[in-house]
N, C-alpha and C positions, 0 to 999 in steps of 0.2 A: 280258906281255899275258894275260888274263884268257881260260882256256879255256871255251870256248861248248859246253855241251850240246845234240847233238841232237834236232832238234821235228820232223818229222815235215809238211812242208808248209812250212816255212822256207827263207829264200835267204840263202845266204853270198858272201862273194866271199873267195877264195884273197887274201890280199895280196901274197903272193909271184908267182904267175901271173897275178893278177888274173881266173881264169876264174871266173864266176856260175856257182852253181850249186845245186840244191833238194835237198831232204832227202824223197828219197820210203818209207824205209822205215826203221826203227830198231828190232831185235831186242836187248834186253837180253840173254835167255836167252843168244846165243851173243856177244855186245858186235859185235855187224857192222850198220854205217849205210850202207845204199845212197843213192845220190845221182842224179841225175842235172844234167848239162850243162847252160847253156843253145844249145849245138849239137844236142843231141839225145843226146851220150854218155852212157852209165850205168856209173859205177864201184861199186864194194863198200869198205869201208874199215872195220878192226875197229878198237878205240877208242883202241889206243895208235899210229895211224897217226894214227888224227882229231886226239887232243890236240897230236903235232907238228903239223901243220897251222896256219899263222897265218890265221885268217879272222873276218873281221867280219859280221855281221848285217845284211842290207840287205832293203830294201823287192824286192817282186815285180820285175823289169823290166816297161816298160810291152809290148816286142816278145817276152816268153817264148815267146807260139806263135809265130814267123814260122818257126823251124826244123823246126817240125811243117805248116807249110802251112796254117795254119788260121787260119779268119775268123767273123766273125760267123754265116754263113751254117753254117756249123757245129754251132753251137747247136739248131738242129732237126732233130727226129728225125725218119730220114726214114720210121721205119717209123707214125707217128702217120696215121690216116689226112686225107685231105684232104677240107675240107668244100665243096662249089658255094654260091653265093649263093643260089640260088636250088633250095632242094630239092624245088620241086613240078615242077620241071619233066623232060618225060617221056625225056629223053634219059639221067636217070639211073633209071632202069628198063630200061634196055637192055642184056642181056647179050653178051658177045661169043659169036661160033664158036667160038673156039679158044682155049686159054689157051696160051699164048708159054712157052717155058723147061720147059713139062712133059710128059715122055714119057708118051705113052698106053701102055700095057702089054698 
């Protein structure tokens, strides 16, 4: 079987375990290719561990976040701020008394 170089945002699967899993960092200088799971684990593997490894090249999984708990609604930042429909109206010119979470000094 034909050894697969590490890519850096690529999905293998182990043939031997069958576990999926991503290529999230690849250091030449020192030959160490971190990985992670698609349970969430991250292992390290330097390159003469990688080439024993029998693994194939596959497509993304369509579920890679479900171990992370993430959804679409994710995608937005929550620090963006948010805009009203309607900006002429005077309820956003209202400031509050107090600001919540901040210690006055």
């Amino acid at each position: 079987m034909k050894m697969l170089s590490p890519r850096v945002g690529a999905w293998y699967q182990d043939l031997q375990t069958k576990a999926v899993l991503e290529v999230v960092d690849w250091d030449p200088s020192s030959l160490t290719i971190e990985t992670q799971y698609l349970d969430g684990e991250v292992s390290e593997y330097d390159l003469d561990e990688w080439r024993e490894m029998l693994l194939t090249e596959i497509e993304a999984p369509e579920d890679w976040r479900a171990p992370f708990e993430l959804d679409d609604d994710d995608l937005l930042d929550p620090d963006l701020p948010i805009h009203p429909e309607d900006w002429a109206s005077p309820l956003n010119s209202i400031e509050p008394d107090a600001m919540y979470g901040v210690d006055d000094l």
